[in-house]
C-alpha angles and dihedrals in degrees: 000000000000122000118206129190113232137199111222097186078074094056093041093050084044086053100042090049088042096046101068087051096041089045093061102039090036093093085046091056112117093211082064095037099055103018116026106031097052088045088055083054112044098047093039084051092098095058084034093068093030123120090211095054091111076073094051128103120185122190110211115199126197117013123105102188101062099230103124079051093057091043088052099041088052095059087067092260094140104188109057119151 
């Protein structure tokens, strides 16, 4: 295997000139539109529909853009980080 040195500062400067353009096309993305998001809503269906969900904190891992947050917050789940 080859091992290679690599400079993170690269991959951090690509992602900070990358974020602004993913953050607005991320909720046009067809991979959210047909695949995420329903299965955000379909599994979170459950607390969605719960009386109790003001209880109800939900950690969210991985997406930059907020948008599962955001999925998750307008369901009525007040409490995603």
């Amino acid at each position: 295997m080859i091992k290679m040195n690599v400079d993170r500062r690269d991959s951090e400067q690509v992602y900070d000139e990358q974020a602004g353009d993913f953050a607005a096309k991320a909720p046009k993305l067809l991979t959210w539109e047909f695949i995420v998001s329903p299965a955000i809503k379909k599994h979170f269906e459950p607390f969605f529909s719960s009386r109790d969900k003001k209880d109800i904190k939900a950690r969210v891992e991985g997406c930059a853009s907020g948008r599962d947050v955001a999925t998750i917050v307008a369901g009525g789940i007040p409490q995603a980080i």
